[in-house]
PDB file of N, CA, C, O and CB in Angstrom:
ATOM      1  N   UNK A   1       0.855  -1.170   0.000  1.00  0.00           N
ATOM      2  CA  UNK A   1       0.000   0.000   0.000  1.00  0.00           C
ATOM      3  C   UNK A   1       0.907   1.242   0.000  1.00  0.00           C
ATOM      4  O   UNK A   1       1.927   1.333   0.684  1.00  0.00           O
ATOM      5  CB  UNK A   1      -0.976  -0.007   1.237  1.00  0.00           C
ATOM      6  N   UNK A   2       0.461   2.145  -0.794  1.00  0.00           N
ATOM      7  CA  UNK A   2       1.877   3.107  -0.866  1.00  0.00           C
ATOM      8  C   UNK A   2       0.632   4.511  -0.373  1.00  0.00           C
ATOM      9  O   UNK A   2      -0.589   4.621  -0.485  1.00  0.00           O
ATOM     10  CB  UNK A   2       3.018   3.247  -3.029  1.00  0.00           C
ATOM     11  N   UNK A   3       1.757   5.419   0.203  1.00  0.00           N
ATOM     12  CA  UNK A   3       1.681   6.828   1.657  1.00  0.00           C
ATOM     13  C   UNK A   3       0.309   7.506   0.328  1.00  0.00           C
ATOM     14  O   UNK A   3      -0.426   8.222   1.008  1.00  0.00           O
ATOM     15  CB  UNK A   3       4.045   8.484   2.104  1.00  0.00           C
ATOM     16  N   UNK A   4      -0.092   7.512  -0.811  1.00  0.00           N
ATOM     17  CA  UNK A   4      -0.879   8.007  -1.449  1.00  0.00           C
ATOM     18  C   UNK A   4      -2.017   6.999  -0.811  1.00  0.00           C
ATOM     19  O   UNK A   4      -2.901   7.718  -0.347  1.00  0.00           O
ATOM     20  CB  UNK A   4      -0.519   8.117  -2.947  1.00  0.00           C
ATOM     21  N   UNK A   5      -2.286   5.811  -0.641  1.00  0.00           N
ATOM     22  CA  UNK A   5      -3.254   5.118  -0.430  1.00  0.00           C
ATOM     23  C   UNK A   5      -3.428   4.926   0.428  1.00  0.00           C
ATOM     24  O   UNK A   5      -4.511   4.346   0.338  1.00  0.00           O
ATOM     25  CB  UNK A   5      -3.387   4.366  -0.813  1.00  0.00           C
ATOM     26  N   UNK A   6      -3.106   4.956   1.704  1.00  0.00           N
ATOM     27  CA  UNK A   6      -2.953   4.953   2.788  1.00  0.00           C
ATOM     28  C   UNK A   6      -3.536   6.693   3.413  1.00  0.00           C
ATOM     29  O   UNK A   6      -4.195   6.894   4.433  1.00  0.00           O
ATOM     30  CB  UNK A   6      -1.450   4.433   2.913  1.00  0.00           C
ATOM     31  N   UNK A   7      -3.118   7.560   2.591  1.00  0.00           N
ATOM     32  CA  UNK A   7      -3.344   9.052   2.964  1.00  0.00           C
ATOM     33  C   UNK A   7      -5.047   8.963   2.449  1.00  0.00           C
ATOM     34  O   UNK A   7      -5.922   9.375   3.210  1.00  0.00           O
ATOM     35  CB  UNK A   7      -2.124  10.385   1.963  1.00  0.00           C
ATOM     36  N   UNK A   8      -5.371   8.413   1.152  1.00  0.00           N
ATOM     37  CA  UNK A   8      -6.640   8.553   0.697  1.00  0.00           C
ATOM     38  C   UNK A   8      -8.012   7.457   2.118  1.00  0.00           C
ATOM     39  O   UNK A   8      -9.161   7.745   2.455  1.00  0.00           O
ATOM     40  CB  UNK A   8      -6.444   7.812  -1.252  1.00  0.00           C
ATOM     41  N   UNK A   9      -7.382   6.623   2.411  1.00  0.00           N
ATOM     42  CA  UNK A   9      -7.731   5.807   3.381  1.00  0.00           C
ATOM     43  C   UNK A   9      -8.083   6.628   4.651  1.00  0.00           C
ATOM     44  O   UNK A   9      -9.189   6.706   5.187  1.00  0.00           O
ATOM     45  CB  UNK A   9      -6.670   4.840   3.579  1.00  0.00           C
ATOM     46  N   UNK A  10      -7.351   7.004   4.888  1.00  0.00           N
ATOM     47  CA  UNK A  10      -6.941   7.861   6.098  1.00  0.00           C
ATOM     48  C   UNK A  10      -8.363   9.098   6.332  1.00  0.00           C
ATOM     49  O   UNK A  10      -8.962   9.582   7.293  1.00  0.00           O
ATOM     50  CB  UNK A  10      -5.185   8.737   5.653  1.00  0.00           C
ATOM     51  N   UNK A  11      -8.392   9.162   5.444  1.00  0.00           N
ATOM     52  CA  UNK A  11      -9.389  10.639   4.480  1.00  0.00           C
ATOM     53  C   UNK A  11     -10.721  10.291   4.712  1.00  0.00           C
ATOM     54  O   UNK A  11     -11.516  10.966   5.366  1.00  0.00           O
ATOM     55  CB  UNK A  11      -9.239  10.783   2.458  1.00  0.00           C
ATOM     56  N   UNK A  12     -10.930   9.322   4.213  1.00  0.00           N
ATOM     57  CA  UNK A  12     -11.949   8.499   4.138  1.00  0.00           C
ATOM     58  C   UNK A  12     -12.810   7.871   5.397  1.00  0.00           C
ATOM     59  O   UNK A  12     -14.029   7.893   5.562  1.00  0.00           O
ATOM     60  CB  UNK A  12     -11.432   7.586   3.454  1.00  0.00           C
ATOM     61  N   UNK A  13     -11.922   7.384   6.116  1.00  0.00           N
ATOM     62  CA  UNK A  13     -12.236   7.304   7.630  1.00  0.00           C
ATOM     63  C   UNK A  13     -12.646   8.415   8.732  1.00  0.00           C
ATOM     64  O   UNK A  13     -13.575   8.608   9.517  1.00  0.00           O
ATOM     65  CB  UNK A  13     -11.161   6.816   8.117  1.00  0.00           C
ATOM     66  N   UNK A  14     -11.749   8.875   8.452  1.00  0.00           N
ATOM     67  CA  UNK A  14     -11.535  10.742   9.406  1.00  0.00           C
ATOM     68  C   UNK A  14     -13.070  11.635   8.727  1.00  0.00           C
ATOM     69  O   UNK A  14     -13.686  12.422   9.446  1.00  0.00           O
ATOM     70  CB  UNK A  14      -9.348  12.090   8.534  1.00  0.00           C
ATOM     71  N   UNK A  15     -13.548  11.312   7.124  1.00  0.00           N
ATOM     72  CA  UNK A  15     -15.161  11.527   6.531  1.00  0.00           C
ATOM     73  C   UNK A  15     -16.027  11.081   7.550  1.00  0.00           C
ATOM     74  O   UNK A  15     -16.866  11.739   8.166  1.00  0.00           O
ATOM     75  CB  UNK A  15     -15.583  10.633   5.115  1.00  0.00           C
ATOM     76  N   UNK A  16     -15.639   9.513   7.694  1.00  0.00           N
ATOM     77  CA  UNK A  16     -16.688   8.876   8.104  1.00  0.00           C
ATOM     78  C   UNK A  16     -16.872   8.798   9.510  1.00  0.00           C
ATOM     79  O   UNK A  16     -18.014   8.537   9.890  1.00  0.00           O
ATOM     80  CB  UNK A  16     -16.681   7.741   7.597  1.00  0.00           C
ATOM     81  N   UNK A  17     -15.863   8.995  10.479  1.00  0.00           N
ATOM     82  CA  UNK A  17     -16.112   9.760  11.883  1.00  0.00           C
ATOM     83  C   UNK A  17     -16.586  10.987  12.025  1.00  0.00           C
ATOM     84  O   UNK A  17     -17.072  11.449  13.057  1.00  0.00           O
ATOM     85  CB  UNK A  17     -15.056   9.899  12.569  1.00  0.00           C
ATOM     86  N   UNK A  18     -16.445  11.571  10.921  1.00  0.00           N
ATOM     87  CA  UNK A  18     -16.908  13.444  11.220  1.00  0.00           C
ATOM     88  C   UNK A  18     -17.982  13.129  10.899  1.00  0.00           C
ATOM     89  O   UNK A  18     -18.592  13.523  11.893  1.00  0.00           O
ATOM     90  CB  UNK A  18     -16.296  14.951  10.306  1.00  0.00           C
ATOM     91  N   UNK A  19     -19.168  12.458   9.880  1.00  0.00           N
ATOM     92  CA  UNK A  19     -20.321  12.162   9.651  1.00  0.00           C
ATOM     93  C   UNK A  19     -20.941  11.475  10.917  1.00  0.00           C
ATOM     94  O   UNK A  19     -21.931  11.908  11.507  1.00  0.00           O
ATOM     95  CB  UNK A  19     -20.331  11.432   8.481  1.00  0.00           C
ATOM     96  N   UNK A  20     -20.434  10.668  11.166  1.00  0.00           N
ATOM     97  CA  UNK A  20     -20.940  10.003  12.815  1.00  0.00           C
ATOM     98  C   UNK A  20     -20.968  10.383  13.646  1.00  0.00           C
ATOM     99  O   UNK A  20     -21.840   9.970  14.410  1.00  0.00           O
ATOM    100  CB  UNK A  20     -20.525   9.202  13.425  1.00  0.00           C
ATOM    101  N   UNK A  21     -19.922  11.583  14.169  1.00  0.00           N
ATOM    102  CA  UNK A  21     -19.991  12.550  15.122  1.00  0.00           C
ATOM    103  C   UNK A  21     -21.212  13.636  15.005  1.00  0.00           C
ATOM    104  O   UNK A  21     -21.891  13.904  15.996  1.00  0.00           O
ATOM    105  CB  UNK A  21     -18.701  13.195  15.081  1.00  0.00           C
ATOM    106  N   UNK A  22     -21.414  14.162  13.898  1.00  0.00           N
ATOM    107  CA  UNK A  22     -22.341  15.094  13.364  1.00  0.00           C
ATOM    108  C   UNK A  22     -23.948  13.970  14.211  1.00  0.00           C
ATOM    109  O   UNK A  22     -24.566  14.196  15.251  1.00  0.00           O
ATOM    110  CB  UNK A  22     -22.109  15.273  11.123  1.00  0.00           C
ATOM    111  N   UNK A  23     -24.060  13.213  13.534  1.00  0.00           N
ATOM    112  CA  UNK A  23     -25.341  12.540  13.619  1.00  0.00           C
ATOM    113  C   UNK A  23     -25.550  12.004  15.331  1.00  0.00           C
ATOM    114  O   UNK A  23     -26.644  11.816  15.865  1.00  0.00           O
ATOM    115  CB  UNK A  23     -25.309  11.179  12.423  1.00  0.00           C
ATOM    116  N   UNK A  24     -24.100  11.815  16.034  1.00  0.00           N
ATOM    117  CA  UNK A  24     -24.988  11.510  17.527  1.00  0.00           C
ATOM    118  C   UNK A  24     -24.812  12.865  17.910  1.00  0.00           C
ATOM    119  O   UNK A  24     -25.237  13.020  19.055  1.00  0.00           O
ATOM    120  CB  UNK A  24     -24.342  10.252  18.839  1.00  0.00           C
ATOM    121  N   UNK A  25     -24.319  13.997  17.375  1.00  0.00           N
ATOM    122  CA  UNK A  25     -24.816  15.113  18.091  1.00  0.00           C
ATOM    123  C   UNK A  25     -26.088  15.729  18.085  1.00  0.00           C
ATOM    124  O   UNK A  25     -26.542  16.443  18.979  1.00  0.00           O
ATOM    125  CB  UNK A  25     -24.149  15.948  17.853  1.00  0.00           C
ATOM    126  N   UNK A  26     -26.736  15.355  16.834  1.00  0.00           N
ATOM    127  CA  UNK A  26     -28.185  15.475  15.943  1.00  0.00           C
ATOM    128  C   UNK A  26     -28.728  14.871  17.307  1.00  0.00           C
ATOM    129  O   UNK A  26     -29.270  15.471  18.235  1.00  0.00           O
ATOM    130  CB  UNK A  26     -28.496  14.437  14.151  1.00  0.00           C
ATOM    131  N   UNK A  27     -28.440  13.543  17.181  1.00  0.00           N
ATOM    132  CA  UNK A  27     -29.545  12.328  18.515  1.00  0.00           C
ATOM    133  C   UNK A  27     -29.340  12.862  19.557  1.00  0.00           C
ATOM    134  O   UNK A  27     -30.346  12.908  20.265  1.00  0.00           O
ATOM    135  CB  UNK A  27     -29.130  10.519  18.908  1.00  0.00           C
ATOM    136  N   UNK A  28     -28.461  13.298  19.977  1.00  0.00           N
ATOM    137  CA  UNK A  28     -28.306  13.902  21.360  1.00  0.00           C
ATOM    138  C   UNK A  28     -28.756  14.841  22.029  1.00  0.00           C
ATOM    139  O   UNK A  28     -28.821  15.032  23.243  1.00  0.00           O
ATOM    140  CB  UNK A  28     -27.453  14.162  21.540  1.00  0.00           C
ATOM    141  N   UNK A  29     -29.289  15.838  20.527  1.00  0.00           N
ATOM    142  CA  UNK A  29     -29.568  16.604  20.951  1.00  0.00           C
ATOM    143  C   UNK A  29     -31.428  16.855  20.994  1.00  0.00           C
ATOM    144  O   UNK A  29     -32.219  17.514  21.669  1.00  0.00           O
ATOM    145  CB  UNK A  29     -28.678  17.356  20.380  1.00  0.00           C
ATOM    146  N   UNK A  30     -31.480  16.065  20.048  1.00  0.00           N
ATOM    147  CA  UNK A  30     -32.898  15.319  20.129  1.00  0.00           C
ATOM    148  C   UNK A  30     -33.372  14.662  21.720  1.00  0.00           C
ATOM    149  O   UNK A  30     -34.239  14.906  22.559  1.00  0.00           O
ATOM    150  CB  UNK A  30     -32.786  13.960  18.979  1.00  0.00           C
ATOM    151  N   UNK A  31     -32.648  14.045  21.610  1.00  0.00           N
ATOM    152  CA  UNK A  31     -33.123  13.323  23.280  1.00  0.00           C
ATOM    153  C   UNK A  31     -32.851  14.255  23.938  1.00  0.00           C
ATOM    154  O   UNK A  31     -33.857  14.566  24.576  1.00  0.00           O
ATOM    155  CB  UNK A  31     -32.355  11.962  24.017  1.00  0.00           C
ATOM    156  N   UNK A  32     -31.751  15.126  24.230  1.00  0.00           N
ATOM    157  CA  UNK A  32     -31.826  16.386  25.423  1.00  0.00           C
ATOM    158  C   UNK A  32     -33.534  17.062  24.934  1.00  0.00           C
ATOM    159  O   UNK A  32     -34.268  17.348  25.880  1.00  0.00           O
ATOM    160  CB  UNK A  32     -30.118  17.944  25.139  1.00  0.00           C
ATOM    161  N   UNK A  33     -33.934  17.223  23.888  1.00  0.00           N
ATOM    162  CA  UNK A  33     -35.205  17.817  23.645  1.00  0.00           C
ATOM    163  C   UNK A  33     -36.364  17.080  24.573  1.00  0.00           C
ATOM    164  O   UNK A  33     -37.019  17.404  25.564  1.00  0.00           O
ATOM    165  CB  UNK A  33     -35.516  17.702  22.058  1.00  0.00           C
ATOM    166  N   UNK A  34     -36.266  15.912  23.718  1.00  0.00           N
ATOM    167  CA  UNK A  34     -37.859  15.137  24.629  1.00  0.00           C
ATOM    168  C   UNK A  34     -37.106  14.631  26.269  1.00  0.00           C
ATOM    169  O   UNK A  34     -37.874  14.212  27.134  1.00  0.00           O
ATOM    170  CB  UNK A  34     -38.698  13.048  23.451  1.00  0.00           C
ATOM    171  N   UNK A  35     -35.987  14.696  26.486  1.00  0.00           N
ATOM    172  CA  UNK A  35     -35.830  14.994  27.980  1.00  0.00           C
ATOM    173  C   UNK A  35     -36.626  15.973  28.810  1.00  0.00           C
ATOM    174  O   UNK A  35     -37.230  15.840  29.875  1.00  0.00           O
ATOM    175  CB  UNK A  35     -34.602  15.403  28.152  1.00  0.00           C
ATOM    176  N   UNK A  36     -36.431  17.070  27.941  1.00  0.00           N
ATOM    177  CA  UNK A  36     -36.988  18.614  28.775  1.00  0.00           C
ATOM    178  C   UNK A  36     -38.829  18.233  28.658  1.00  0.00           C
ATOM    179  O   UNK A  36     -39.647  18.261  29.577  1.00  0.00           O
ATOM    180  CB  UNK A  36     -36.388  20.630  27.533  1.00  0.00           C
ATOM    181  N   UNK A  37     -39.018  17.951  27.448  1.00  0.00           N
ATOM    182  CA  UNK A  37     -40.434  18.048  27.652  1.00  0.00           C
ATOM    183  C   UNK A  37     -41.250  16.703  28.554  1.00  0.00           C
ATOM    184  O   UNK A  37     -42.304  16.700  29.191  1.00  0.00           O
ATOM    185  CB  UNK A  37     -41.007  18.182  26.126  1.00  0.00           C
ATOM    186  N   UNK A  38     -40.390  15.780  28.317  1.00  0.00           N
ATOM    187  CA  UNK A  38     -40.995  14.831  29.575  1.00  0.00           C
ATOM    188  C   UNK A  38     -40.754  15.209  30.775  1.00  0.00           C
ATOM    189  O   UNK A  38     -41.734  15.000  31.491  1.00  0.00           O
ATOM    190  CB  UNK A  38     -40.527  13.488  29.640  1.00  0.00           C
ATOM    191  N   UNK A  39     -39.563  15.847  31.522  1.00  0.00           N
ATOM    192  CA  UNK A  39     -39.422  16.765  32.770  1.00  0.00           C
ATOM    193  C   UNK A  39     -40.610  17.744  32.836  1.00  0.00           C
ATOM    194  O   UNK A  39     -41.226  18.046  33.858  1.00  0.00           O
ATOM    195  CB  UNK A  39     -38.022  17.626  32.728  1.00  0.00           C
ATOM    196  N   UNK A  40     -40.838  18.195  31.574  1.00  0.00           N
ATOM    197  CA  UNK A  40     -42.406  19.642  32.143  1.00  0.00           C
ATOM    198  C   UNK A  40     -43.305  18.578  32.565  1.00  0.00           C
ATOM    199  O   UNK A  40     -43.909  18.658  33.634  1.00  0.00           O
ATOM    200  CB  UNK A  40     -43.519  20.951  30.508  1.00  0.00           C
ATOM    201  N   UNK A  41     -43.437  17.458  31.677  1.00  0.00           N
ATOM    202  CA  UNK A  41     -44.881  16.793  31.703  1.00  0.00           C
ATOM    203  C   UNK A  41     -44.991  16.056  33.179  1.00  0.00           C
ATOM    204  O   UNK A  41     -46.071  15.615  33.573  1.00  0.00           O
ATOM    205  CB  UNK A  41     -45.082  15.574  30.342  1.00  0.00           C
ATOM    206  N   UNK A  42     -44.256  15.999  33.653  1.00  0.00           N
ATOM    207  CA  UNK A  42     -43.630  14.889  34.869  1.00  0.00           C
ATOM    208  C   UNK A  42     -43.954  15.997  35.844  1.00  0.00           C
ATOM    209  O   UNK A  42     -44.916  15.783  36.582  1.00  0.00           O
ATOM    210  CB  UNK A  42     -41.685  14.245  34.837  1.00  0.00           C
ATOM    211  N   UNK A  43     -43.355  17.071  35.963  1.00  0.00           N
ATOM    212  CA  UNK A  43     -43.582  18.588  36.703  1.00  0.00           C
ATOM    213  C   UNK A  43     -45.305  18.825  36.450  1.00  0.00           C
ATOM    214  O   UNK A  43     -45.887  19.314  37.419  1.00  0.00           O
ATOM    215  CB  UNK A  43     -42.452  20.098  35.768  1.00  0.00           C
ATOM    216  N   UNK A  44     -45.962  18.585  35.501  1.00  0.00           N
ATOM    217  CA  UNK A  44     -47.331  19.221  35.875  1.00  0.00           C
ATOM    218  C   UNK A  44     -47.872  18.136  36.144  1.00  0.00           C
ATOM    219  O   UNK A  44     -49.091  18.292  36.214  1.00  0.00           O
ATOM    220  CB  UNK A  44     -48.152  20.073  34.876  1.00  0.00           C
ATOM    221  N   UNK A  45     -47.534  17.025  36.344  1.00  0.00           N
ATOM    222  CA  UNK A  45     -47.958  15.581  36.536  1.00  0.00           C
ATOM    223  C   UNK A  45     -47.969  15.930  38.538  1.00  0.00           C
ATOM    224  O   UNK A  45     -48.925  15.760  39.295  1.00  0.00           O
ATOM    225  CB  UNK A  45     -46.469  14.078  35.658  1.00  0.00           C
ATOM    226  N   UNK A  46     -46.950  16.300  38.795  1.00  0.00           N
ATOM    227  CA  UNK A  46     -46.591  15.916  40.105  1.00  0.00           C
ATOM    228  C   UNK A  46     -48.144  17.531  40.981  1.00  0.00           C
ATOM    229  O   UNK A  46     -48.863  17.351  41.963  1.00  0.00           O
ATOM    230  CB  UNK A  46     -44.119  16.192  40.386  1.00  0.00           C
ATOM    231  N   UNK A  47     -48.089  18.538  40.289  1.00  0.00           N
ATOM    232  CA  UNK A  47     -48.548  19.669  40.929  1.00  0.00           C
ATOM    233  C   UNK A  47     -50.280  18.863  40.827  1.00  0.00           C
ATOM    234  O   UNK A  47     -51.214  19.014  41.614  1.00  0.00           O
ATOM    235  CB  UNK A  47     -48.106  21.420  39.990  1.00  0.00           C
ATOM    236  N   UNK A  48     -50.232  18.164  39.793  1.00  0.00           N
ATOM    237  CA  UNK A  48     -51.329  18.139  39.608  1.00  0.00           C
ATOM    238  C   UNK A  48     -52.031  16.519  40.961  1.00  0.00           C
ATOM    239  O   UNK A  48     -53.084  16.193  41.510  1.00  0.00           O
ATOM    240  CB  UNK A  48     -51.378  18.059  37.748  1.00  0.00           C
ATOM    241  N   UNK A  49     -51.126  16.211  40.903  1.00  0.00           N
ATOM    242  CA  UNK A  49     -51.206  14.896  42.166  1.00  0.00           C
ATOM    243  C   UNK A  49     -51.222  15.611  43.256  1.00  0.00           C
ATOM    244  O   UNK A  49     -52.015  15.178  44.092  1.00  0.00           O
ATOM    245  CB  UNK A  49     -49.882  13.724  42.339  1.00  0.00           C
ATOM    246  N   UNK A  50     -50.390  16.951  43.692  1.00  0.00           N
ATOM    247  CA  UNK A  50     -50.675  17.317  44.960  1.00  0.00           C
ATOM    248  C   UNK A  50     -52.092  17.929  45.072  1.00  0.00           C
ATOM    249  O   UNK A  50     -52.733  17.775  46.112  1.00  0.00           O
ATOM    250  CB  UNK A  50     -49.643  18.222  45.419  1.00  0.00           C
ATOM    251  N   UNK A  51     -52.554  18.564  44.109  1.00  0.00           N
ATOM    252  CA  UNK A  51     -53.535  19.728  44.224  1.00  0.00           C
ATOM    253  C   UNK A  51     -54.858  18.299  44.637  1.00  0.00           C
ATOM    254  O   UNK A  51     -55.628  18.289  45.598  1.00  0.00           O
ATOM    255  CB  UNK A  51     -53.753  21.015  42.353  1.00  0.00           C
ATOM    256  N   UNK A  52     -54.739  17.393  43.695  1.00  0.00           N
ATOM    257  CA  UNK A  52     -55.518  16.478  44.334  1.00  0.00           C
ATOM    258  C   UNK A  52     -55.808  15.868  45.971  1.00  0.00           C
ATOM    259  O   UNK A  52     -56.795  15.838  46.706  1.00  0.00           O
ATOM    260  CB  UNK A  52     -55.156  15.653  43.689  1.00  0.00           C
ATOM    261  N   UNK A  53     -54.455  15.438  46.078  1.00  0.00           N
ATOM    262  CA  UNK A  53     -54.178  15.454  47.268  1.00  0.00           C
ATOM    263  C   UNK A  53     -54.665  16.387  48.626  1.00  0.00           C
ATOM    264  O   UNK A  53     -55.058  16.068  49.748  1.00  0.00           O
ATOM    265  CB  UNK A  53     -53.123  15.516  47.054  1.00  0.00           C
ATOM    266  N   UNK A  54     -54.489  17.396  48.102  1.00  0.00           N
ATOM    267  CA  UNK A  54     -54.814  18.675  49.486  1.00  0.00           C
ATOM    268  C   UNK A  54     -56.533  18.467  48.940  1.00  0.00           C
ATOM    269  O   UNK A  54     -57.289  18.295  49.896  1.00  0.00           O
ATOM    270  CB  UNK A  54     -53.831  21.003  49.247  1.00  0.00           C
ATOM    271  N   UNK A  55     -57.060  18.462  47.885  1.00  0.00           N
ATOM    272  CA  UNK A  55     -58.357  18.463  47.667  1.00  0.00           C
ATOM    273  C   UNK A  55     -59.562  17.099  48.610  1.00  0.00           C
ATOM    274  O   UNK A  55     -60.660  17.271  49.141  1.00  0.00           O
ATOM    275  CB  UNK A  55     -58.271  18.335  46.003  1.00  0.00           C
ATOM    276  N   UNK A  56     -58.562  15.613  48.435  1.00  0.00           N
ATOM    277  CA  UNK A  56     -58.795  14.731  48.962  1.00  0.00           C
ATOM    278  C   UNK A  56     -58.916  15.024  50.547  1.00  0.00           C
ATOM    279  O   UNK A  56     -59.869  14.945  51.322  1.00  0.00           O
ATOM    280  CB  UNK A  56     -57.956  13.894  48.506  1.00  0.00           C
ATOM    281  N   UNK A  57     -57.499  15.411  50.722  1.00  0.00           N
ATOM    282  CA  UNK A  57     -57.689  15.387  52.953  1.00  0.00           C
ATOM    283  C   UNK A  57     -58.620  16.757  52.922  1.00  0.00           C
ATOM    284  O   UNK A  57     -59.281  16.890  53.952  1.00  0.00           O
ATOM    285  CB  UNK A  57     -55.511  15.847  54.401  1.00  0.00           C
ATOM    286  N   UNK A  58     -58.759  17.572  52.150  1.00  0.00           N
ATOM    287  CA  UNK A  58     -60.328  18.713  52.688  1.00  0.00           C
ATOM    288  C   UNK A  58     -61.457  18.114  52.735  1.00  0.00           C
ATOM    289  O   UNK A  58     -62.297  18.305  53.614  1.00  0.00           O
ATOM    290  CB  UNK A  58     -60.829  19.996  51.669  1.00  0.00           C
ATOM    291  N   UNK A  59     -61.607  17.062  51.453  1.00  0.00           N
ATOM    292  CA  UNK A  59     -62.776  16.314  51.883  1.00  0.00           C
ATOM    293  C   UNK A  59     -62.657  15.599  52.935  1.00  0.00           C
ATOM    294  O   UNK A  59     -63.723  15.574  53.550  1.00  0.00           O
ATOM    295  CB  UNK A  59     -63.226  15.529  51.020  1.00  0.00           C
ATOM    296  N   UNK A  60     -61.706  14.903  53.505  1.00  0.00           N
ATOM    297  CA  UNK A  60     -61.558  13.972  54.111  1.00  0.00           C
ATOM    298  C   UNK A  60     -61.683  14.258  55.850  1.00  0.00           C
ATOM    299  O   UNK A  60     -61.426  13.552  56.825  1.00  0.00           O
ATOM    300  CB  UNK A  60     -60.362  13.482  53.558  1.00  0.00           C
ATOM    301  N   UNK A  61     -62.135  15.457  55.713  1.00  0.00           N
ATOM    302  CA  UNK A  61     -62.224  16.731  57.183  1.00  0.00           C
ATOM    303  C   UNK A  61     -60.585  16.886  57.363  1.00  0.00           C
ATOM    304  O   UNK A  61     -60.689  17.494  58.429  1.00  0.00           O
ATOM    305  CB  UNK A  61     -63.163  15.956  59.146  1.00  0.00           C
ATOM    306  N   UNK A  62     -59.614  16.838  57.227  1.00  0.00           N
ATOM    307  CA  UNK A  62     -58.517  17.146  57.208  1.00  0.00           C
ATOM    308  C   UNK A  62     -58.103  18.497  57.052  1.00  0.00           C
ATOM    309  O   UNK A  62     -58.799  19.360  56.517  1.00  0.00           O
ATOM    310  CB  UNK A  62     -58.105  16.496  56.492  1.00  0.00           C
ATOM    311  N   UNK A  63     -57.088  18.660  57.472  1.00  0.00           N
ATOM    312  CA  UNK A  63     -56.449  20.008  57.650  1.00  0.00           C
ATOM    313  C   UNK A  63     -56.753  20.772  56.049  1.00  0.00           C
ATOM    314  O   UNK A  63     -56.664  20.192  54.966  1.00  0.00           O
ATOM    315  CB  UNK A  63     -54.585  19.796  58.095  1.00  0.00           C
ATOM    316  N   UNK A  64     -57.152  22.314  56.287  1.00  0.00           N
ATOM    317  CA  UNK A  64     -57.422  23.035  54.669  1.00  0.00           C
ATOM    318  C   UNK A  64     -56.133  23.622  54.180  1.00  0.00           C
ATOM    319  O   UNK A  64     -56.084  24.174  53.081  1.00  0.00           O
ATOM    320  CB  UNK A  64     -58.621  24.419  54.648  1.00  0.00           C
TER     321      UNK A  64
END
Protein backbone atom coordinates (compact mmCIF):
# COMPACT_ATOMS: atom_id res chain seq x y z
CA UNK A 1 0.00 0.00 0.00
CA UNK A 2 1.88 3.11 -0.87
CA UNK A 3 1.68 6.83 1.66
CA UNK A 4 -0.88 8.01 -1.45
CA UNK A 5 -3.25 5.12 -0.43
CA UNK A 6 -2.95 4.95 2.79
CA UNK A 7 -3.34 9.05 2.96
CA UNK A 8 -6.64 8.55 0.70
CA UNK A 9 -7.73 5.81 3.38
CA UNK A 10 -6.94 7.86 6.10
CA UNK A 11 -9.39 10.64 4.48
CA UNK A 12 -11.95 8.50 4.14
CA UNK A 13 -12.24 7.30 7.63
CA UNK A 14 -11.54 10.74 9.41
CA UNK A 15 -15.16 11.53 6.53
CA UNK A 16 -16.69 8.88 8.10
CA UNK A 17 -16.11 9.76 11.88
CA UNK A 18 -16.91 13.44 11.22
CA UNK A 19 -20.32 12.16 9.65
CA UNK A 20 -20.94 10.00 12.81
CA UNK A 21 -19.99 12.55 15.12
CA UNK A 22 -22.34 15.09 13.36
CA UNK A 23 -25.34 12.54 13.62
CA UNK A 24 -24.99 11.51 17.53
CA UNK A 25 -24.82 15.11 18.09
CA UNK A 26 -28.18 15.48 15.94
CA UNK A 27 -29.54 12.33 18.51
CA UNK A 28 -28.31 13.90 21.36
CA UNK A 29 -29.57 16.60 20.95
CA UNK A 30 -32.90 15.32 20.13
CA UNK A 31 -33.12 13.32 23.28
CA UNK A 32 -31.83 16.39 25.42
CA UNK A 33 -35.20 17.82 23.65
CA UNK A 34 -37.86 15.14 24.63
CA UNK A 35 -35.83 14.99 27.98
CA UNK A 36 -36.99 18.61 28.78
CA UNK A 37 -40.43 18.05 27.65
CA UNK A 38 -40.99 14.83 29.57
CA UNK A 39 -39.42 16.76 32.77
CA UNK A 40 -42.41 19.64 32.14
CA UNK A 41 -44.88 16.79 31.70
CA UNK A 42 -43.63 14.89 34.87
CA UNK A 43 -43.58 18.59 36.70
CA UNK A 44 -47.33 19.22 35.88
CA UNK A 45 -47.96 15.58 36.54
CA UNK A 46 -46.59 15.92 40.11
CA UNK A 47 -48.55 19.67 40.93
CA UNK A 48 -51.33 18.14 39.61
CA UNK A 49 -51.21 14.90 42.17
CA UNK A 50 -50.68 17.32 44.96
CA UNK A 51 -53.53 19.73 44.22
CA UNK A 52 -55.52 16.48 44.33
CA UNK A 53 -54.18 15.45 47.27
CA UNK A 54 -54.81 18.68 49.49
CA UNK A 55 -58.36 18.46 47.67
CA UNK A 56 -58.79 14.73 48.96
CA UNK A 57 -57.69 15.39 52.95
CA UNK A 58 -60.33 18.71 52.69
CA UNK A 59 -62.78 16.31 51.88
CA UNK A 60 -61.56 13.97 54.11
CA UNK A 61 -62.22 16.73 57.18
CA UNK A 62 -58.52 17.15 57.21
CA UNK A 63 -56.45 20.01 57.65
CA UNK A 64 -57.42 23.03 54.67
Amino acid sequence: MTIDERLERLTERHEALTQTVELMNHQIAQMLAAINTNSEHINALVRIAEIHERRLTTLEGGEQ
